[in-house]
C-alpha positions in Angstrom: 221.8 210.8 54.5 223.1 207.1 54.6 226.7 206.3 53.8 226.2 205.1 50.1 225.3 208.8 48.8 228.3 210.1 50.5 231.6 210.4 48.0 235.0 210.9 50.0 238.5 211.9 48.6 241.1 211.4 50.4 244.5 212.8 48.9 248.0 212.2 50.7 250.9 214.3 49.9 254.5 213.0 49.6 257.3 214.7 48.3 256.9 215.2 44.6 253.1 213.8 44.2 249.7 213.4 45.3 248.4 210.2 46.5 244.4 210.0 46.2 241.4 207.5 46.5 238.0 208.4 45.4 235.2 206.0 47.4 231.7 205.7 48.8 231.3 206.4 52.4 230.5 202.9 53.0 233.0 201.4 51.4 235.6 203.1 53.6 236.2 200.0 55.4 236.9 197.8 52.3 240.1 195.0 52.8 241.1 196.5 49.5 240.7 199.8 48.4 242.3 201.6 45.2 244.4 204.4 44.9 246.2 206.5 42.1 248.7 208.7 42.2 250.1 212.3 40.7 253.2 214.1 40.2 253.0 217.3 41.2 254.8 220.7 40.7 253.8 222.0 43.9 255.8 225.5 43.1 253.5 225.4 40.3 250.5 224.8 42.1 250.9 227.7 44.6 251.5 230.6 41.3 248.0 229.1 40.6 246.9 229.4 44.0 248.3 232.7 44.3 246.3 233.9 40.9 242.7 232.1 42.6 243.6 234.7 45.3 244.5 237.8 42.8 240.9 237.3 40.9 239.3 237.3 44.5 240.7 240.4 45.0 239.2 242.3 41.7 237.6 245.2 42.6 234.7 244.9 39.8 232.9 242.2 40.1 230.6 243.1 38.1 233.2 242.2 35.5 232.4 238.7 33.6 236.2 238.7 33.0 236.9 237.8 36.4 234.8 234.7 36.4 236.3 233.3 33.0 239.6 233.8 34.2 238.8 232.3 37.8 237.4 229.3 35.7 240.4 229.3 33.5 242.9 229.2 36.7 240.6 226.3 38.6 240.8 224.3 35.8 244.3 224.2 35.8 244.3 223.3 39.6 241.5 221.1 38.7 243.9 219.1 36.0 247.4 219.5 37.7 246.1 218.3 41.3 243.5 215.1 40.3 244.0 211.9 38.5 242.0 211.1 35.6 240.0 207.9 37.6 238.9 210.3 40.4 238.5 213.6 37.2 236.2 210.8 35.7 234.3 209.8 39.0 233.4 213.3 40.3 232.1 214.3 37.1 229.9 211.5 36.4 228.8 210.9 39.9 225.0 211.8 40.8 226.0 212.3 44.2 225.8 215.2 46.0 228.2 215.1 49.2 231.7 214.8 49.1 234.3 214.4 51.7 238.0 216.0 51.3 240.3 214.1 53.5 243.6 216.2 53.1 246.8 216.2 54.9 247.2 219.6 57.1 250.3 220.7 54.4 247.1 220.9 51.4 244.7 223.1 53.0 246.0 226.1 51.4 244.4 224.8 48.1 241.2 226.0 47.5 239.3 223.0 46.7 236.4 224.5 46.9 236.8 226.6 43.8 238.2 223.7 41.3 236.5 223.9 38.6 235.7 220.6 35.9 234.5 222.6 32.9 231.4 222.6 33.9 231.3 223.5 37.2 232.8 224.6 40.8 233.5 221.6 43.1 231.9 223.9 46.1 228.8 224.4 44.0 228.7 221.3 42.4 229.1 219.2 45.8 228.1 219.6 49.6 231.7 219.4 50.6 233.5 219.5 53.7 236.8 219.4 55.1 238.5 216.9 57.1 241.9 217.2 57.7 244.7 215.1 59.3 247.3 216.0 61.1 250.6 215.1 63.0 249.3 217.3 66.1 248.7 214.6 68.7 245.0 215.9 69.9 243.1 214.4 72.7 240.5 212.0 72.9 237.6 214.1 71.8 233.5 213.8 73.2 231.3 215.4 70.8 228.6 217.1 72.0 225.3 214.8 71.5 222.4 216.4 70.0 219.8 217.6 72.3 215.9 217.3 72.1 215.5 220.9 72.4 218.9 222.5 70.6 220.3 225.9 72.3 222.0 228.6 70.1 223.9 231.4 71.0 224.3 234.8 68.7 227.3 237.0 69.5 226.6 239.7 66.8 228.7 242.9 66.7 230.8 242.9 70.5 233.2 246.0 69.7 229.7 248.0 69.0 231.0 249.1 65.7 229.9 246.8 63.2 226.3 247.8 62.8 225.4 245.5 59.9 226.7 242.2 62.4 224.3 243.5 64.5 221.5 243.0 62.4 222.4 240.1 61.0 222.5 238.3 64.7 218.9 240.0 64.6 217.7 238.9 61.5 219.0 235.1 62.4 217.2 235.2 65.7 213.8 236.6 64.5 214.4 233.9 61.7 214.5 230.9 64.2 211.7 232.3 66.3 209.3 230.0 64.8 211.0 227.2 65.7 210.5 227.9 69.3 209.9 224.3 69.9 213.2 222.8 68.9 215.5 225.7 69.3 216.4 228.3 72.2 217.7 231.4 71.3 220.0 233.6 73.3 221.0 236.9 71.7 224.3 238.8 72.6 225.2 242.1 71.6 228.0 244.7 72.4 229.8 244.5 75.5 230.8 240.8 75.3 234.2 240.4 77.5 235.9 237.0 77.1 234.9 235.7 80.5 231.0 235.4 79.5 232.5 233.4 76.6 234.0 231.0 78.8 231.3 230.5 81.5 228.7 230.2 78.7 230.3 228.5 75.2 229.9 225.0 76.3 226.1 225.4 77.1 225.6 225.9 73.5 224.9 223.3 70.2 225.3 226.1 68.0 227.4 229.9 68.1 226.8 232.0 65.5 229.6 234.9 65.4 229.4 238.2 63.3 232.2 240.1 64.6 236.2 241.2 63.8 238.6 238.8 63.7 242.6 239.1 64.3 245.1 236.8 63.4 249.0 237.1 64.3 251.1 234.9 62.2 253.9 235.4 64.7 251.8 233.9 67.3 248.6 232.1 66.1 247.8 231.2 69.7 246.9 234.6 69.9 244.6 235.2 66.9 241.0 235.0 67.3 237.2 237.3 67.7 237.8 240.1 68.9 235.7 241.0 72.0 234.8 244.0 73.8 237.6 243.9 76.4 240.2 241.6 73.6 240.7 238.7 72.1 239.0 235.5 72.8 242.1 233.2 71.3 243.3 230.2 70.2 245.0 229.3 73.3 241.7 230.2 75.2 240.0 228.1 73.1 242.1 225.1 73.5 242.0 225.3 77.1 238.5 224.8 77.6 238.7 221.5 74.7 240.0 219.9 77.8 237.4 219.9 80.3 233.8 220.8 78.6 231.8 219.8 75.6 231.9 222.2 73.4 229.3 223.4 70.4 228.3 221.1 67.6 228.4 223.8 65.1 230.8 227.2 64.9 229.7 229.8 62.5 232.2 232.3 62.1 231.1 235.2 60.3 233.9 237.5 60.5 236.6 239.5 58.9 240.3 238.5 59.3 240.9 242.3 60.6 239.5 244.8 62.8 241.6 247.3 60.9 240.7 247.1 57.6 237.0 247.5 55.7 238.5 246.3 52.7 237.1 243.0 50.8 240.7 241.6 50.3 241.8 237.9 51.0 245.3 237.6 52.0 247.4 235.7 50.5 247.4 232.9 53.4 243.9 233.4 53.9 243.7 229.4 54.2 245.9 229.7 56.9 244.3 232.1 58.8 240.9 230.3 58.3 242.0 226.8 59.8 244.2 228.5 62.9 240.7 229.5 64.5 239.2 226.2 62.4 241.7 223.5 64.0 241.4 224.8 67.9 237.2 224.7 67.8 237.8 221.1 65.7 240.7 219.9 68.6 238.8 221.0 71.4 235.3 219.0 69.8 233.6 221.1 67.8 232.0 219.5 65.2 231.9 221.5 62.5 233.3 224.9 61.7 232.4 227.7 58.7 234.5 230.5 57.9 234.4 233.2 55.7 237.7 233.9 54.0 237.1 237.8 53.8 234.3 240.8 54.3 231.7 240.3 51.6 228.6 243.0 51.3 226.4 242.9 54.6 223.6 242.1 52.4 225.2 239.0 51.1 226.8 237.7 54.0 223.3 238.1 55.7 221.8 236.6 53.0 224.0 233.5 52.7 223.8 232.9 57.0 219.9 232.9 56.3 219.7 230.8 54.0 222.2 227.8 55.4 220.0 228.5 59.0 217.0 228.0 56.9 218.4 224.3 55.4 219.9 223.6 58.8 216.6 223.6 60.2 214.6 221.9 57.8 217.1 218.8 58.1 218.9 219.1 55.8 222.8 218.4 56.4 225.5 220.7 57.2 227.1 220.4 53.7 224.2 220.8 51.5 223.0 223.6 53.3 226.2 225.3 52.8 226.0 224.3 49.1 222.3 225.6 49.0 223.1 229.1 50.4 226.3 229.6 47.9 223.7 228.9 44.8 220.9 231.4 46.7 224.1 233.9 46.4 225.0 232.8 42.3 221.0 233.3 41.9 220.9 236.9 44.0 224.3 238.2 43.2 225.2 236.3 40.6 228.6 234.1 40.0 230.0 237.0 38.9 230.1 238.8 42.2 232.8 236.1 44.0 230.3 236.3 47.0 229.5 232.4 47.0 233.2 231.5 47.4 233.8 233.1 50.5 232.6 230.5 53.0 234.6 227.2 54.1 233.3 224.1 56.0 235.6 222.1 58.2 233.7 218.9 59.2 231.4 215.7 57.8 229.6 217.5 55.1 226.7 214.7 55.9 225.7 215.4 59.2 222.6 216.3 60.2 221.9 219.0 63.3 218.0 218.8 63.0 215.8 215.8 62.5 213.4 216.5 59.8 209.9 216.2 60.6 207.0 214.7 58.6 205.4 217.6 56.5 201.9 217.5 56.5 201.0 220.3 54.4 201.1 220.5 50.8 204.9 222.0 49.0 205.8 218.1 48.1 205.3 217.5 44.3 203.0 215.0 43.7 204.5 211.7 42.4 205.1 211.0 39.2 202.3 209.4 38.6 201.4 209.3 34.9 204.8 209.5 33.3 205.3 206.0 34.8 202.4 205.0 34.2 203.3 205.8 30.2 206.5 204.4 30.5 205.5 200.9 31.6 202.6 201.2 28.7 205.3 202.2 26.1 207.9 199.4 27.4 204.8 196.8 27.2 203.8 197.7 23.4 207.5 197.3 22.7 208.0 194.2 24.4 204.9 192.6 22.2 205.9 194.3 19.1 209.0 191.7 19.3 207.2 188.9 20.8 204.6 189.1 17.8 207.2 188.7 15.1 207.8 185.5 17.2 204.3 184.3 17.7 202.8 185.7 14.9 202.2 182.2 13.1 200.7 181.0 16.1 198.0 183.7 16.8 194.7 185.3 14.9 196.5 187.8 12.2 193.4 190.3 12.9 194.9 190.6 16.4 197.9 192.4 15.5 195.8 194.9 13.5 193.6 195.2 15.8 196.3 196.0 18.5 197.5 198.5 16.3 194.2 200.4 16.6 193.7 200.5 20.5 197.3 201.7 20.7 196.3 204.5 18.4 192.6 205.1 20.6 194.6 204.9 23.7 197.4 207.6 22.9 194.3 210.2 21.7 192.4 209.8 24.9 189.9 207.3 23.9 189.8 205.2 26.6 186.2 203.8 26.3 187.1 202.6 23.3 190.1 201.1 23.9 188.7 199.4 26.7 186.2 197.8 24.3 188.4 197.0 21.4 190.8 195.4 24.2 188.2 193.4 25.5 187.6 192.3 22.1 191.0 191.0 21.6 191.0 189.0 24.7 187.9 187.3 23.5 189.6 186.8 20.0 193.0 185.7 21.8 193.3 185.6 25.4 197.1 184.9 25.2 198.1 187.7 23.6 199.6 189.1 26.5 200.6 192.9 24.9 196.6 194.0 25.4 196.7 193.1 29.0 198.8 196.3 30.2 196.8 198.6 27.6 193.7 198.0 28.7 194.8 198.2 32.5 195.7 201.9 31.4 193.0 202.5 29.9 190.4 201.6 32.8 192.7 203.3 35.1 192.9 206.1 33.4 188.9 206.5 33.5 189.3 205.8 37.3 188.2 201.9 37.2 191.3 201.2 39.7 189.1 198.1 40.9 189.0 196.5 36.8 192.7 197.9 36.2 194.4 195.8 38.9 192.0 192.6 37.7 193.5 193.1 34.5 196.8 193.1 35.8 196.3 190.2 38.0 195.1 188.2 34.7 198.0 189.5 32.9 200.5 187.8 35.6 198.4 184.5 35.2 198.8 184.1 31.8 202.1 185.0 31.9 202.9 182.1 34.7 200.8 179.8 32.3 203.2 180.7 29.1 206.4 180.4 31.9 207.0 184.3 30.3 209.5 186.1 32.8 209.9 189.2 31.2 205.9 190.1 31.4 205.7 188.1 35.2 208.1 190.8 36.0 206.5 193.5 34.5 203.1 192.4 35.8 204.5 192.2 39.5 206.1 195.8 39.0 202.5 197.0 37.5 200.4 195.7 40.2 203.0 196.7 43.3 202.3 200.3 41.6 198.7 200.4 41.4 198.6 199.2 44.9 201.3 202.6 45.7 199.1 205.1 44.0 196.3 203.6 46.5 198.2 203.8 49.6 198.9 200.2 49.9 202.4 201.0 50.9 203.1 197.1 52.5 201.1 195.5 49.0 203.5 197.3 46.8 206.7 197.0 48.4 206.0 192.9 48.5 205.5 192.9 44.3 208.5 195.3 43.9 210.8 193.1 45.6 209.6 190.2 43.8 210.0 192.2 40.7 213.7 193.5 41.6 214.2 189.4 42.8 212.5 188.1 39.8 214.3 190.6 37.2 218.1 190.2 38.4 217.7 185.9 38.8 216.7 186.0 34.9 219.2 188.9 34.1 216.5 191.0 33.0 218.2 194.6 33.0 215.1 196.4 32.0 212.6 195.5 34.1 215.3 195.6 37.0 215.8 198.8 36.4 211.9 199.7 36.0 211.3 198.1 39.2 213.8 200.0 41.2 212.8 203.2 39.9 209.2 202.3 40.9 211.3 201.4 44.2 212.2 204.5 45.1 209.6 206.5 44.1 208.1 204.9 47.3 211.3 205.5 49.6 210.4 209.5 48.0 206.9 209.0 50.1 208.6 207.3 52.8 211.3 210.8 53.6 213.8 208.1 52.2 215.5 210.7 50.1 219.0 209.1 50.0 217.7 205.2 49.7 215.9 206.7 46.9 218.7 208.5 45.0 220.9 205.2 45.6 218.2 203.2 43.8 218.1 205.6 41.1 221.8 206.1 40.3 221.9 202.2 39.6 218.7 202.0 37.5 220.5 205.3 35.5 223.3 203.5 35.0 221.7 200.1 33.7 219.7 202.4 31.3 222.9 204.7 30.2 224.9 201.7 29.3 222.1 200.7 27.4 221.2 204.0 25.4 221.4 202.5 21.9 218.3 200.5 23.1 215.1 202.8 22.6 213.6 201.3 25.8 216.3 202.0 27.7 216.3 206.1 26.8 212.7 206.0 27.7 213.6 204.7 30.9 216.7 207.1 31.3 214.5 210.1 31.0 212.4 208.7 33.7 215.0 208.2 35.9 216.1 212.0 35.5 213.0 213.4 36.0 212.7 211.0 39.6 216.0 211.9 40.7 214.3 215.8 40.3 211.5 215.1 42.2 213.9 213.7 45.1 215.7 217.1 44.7 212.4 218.9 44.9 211.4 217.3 48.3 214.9 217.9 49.8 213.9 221.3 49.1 217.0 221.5 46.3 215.3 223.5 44.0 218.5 223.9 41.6 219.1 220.3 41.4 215.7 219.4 40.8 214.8 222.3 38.1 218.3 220.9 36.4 217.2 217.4 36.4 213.4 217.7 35.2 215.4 220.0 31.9 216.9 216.9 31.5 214.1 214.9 31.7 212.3 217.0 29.4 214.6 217.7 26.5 215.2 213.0 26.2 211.5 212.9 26.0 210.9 216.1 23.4 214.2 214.1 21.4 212.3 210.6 21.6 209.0 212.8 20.5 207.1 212.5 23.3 205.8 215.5 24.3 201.9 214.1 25.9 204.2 212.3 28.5 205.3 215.7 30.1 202.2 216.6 32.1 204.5 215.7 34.9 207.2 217.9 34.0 204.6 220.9 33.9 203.4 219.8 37.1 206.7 219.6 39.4 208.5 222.5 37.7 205.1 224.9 38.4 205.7 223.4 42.0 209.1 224.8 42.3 207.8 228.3 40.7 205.2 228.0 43.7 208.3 228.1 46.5 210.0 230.8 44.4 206.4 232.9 44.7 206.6 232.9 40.8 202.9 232.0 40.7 202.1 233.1 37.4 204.7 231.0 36.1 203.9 228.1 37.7 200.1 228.8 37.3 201.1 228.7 33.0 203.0 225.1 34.0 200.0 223.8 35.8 197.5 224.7 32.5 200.2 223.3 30.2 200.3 220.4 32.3 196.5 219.9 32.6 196.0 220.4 28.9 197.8 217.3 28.4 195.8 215.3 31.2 192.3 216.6 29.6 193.3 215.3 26.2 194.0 211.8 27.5 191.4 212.3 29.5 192.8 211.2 32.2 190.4 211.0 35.6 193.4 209.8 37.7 195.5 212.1 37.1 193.1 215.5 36.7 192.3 214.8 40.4 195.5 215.6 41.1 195.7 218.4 39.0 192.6 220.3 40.4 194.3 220.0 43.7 197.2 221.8 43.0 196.0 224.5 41.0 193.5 225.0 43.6 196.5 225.0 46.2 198.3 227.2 43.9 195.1 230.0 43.7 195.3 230.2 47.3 198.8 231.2 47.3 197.1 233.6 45.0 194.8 235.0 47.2 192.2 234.0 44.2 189.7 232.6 46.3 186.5 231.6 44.4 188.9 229.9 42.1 190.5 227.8 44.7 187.2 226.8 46.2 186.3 226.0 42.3 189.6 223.8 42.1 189.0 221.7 45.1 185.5 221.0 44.8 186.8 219.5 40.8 188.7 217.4 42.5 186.2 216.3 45.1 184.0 215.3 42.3 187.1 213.5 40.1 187.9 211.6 43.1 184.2 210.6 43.9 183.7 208.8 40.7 187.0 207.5 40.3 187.3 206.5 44.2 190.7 207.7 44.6 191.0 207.8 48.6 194.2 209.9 48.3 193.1 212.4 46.4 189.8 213.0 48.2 191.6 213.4 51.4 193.4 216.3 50.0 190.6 218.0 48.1 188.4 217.8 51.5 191.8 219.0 53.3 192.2 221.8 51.4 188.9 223.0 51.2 188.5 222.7 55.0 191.9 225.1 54.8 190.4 227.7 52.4 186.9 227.7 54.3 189.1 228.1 57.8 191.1 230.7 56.4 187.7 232.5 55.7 185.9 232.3 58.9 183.0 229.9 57.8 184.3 228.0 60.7 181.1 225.6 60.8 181.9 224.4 56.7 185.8 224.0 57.7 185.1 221.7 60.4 183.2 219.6 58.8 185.6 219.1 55.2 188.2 218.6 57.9 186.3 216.0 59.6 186.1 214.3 56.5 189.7 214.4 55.4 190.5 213.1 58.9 188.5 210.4 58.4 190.4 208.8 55.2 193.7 210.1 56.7 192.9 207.7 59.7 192.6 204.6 57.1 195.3 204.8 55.0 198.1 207.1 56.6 197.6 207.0 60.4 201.1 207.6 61.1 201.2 210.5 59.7 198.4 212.3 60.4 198.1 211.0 64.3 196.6 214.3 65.3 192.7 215.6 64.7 193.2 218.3 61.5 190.5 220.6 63.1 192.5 221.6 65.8 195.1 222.9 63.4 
């Protein structure tokens, strides 16, 4: 994830207030940067601290008390410790990472838990610690990551702890398939401190589920406890001076071997950063603690589920934040379970490189609610201009306009093709048929007659020196050239859109274009180039809201940032952010546009192994595509549902689905689409044994894959 995504708050103490500056990553090396300041009643804030720690300690947690008085106490913190600029910043930010740079004599606030009336900053944000310190440290070599990573496992070495034990086992069988880029070494029971030091530094990740002792009188001595004692603080230091040590320390452990309680002590911040700041000074990269003993099944759950991130690429921080919503969805946020993990380190960094999916499990893009939107914004856009040219033009026209609009939004695309040909006989410079009519055609799969179209629309509009529709043109071709895998073609006419749009201050299609932008960073993997692009066309549009063009295009943005979400595997963001998407376009009365919607949100029912739900989502959304009769986007649709029968194990339908969209995308040419459909049929037929028939559709996929998307499909598809 780039700097630009990445939020970071740092807060200074001084005697009687709290000195903070909220900024992008990137801008962390401004000449000027701003700050504000707070007084604080820091006797104050530790009663509130202290109460955090009381409703830890409930017993029932199964009480929804608990959790409204938890909110009720954050808040406070969450009001007594921020400014209103950086209050106002977090909570409209669409970022997702934050870094908390806090002086050492703040860690024991629990940050995490704050809460902004809405929601916990811990849930809310991939967040991670960095703290600084007067503790003169040496100069630190962090371990670089290695092709192949190594992990070690230390699960249950006082041979009492059965449940550590199998979570160490479950974590190991769960990184088995990864062979390839991890190497596992499991340790179990009878693990003395000198096999810790001879083998710690040979690791990029440790994984402990074990006991842990701390000694306020002597935090040098606190640490895991191993089968023959302590591996300490001061042991730990002492190797930070002459090895690398791991990249990544997961300390799954209870504060004390003597106690099965789940109770967090009062200085259970403390206790957390003692083992925390000697891993972090010796060059450990990141450290996660767990404040107190959770149920086994939880805290096996939660180590899953972060493992499962980590290795997907995803970042140390959002994996964190990922696992802590798996526990609200399993345990719910009643059960205090979530709150019990802490991240020391750059939220943002990334362990494992992801690697190009080739397989389906990516939502399709967007293809059709854009498609509508830049349809809609052109009828608008001519609506005006015909009040201005009206005197100049045949009055039929407008009528006639009138009535394609109408043919066109009930699925009658021959006939709007007709009656828009007919205009442009009548009055070939009425420019508002031009992007109708390229719908229409490409909607009935005439790609080849909707890009002419297009292109004559963008000559004309050169001819009458008309910016706004030479912008909107450029932006309408660049996309029609993306759905075709033209990724070079498209990004050329986007930029000249974005150039074209911000020289002639033209807000809309600026922010059209960049939304159109991104979508292709999504089918590039350039997730957080993609989110950046999006926040600024979301915030052109939501200072613009009173405009009705301008909530069109804010709905669009939502549901995009979703479908980013949804390929980073963030299946809360993204569900939250298509609901958004969906209720601005049921309030502007728009409910044909949301085949989409229906689409994306059965695709995240499909990881969940909800398939009848999203199998309802897919129909719903496939309803709407029949009415318009839209060829372009139903061979799409017969893909996915065929995908989604698989899944099923409902084979004859599947092979049904596929070869409906191997017909689609014959007539309409769609090269994309016809890959897939021959792809996925070779799949099914594989996965049946009719060996001879799965070569072959594979063959054929391979064959298109070679044209258009060589890089990513290098390999021959029938030795898969």
């Amino acid at each position: 994830m780039p700097e630009d995504s990445i939020l970071v708050l740092e807060v200074i103490r001084q005697p009687d207030l709290l000195k903070m500056s909220l900024f992008e990553q990137a801008e962390a090396t401004s000449t000027l940067k701003h700050y504000s300041q707070q007084k604080v009643d820091f006797r104050e804030i530790e009663r509130l601290c202290q109460e955090v720690t009381q409703i830890l300690n409930k017993a029932n947690f199964q009480d929804a008390h608990a959790v409204k008085s938890l909110q009720k106490t954050a808040q406070a913190l969450w009001d007594h410790l921020l400014t209103r600029p950086v209050k106002e910043k977090l909570k409209s930010s669409l970022s997702l990472s934050l870094i908390l740079s806090i002086d050492e004599e703040l860690i024991n606030i629990p940050w995490e838990l704050l809460y902004d009336g809405t929601n916990f900053l811990g849930l809310r944000f991939s967040l991670g610690r960095l703290v600084k310190t007067k503790a003169q440290g040496p100069d630190l070599k962090y371990r670089s990551p290695s092709h192949i990573s190594k992990m070690l496992i230390l699960a249950n070495p006082t041979n009492d702890l059965k449940a550590a034990y199998l979570e160490g086992l479950n974590i190991k069988n769960q990184f088995d398939h990864r062979s390839k880029s991890v190497r596992i070494d499991f340790k179990s029971t009878n693990i003395d401190r000198l096999y810790l030091k001879k083998n710690l530094c040979d690791y990029d990740i440790v994984h402990f589920a074990g006991h842990c002792e701390y000694e306020p009188a002597n935090q040098k001595n606190s640490g895991w406890v191993l089968s023959d004692g302590k591996f300490t603080v001061q042991d730990i230091l002492s190797m930070g001076q002459t090895v690398s040590l791991p990249a990544l320390i997961f300390s799954n452990a209870c504060h004390s071997a003597k106690s099965n309680k789940a109770i967090v002590d009062a200085d259970y911040q403390k206790k957390n950063y003692s083992l925390a700041a000697a891993f972090l000074f010796s060059g450990v990269r990141h450290y996660i603690g767990s404040i107190r003993r959770i149920e086994d099944s939880a805290s096996l759950s939660f180590a899953k589920e972060f493992y499962h991130y980590l290795i997907l690429g995803r970042s140390v921080g959002e994996s964190m934040r990922l696992a802590r919503l798996r526990l609200v969805k399993e345990y719910g946020i009643i059960s205090m379970h979530w709150a019990n993990y802490l991240l020391y380190g750059d939220p943002s960094y990334i362990l494992f490189k992801p690697k190009v999916k080739l397989s389906r499990g990516k939502p399709r893009i967007n293809k059709r609610i854009i498609g509508f939107s830049l349809a809609l914004l052109a009828l608008v856009t001519i609506c005006i201009c015909l009040y201005i040219w009206l005197p100049s033009i045949n009055p039929s026209t407008y009528f006639l306009f009138a009535k394609s609009q109408k043919l066109f939004n009930k699925g009658n695309n021959q006939q709007t093709v007709a009656l828009g040909n007919r205009i442009i006989t009548q009055d070939r410079l009425f420019l508002g048929i031009y992007p109708l009519l390229a719908d229409a055609y490409y909607r009935l799969g005439d790609k080849e007659s909707a890009l002419k179209t297009y292109f004559d629309y963008a000559l004309l509009a050169e001819k009458r020196q008309d910016k706004k529709h030479i912008t909107f043109a450029y932006i309408q071709i660049g996309w029609l050239y993306h759905l075709d895998a033209e990724y070079q073609k498209a990004l050329d006419f986007y930029n000249k859109a974005i150039e074209l749009a911000r020289k002639n201050n033209d807000k809309l299609n600026e922010a059209i274009a960049m939304r159109k932008l991104a979508v292709w960073n999504i089918d590039k993997q350039n997730y957080a180039l993609a989110l950046e692009l999006l926040t600024k066309s979301s915030e052109i549009n939501r200072q613009r809201q009173y405009l009705y063009d301008h909530r069109y295009n804010l709905a669009c943005d939502y549901f995009d940032i979703g479908l980013v979400f949804a390929n980073k595997n963030d299946y809360a963001a993204a569900a939250e952010f298509y609901r958004k998407s969906r209720l601005a376009f049921e309030k502007l009365k728009l409910k044909n546009e949301l085949s989409d919607y229906y689409f994306n949100l059965g695709e995240l029912y499909v990881f969940e192994k909800q398939y009848q739900k999203a199998l309802d989502c897919y129909l719903s959304g496939l309803k709407i595509d029949e009415f318009q009769a839209n060829k372009a986007s139903l061979a799409s649709d017969y893909n996915m549902i065929g995908e989604l029968y698989v899944d099923m194990d409902n084979f004859s339908q599947a092979e049904k689905s596929f070869n409906q969209a191997i017909e689609v995308s014959s007539q309409i040419k769609s090269r994309t689409d016809l890959a897939e459909a021959y792809r996925n049929l070779g799949s099914l037929y594989k996965r049946l044994g009719k060996k001879n028939k799965a070569k072959e559709y594979l063959r054929l996929a391979q064959e298109i894959y070679g044209i258009i998307d060589p890089l990513s499909y290098p390999g021959d598809l029938r030795n898969n």
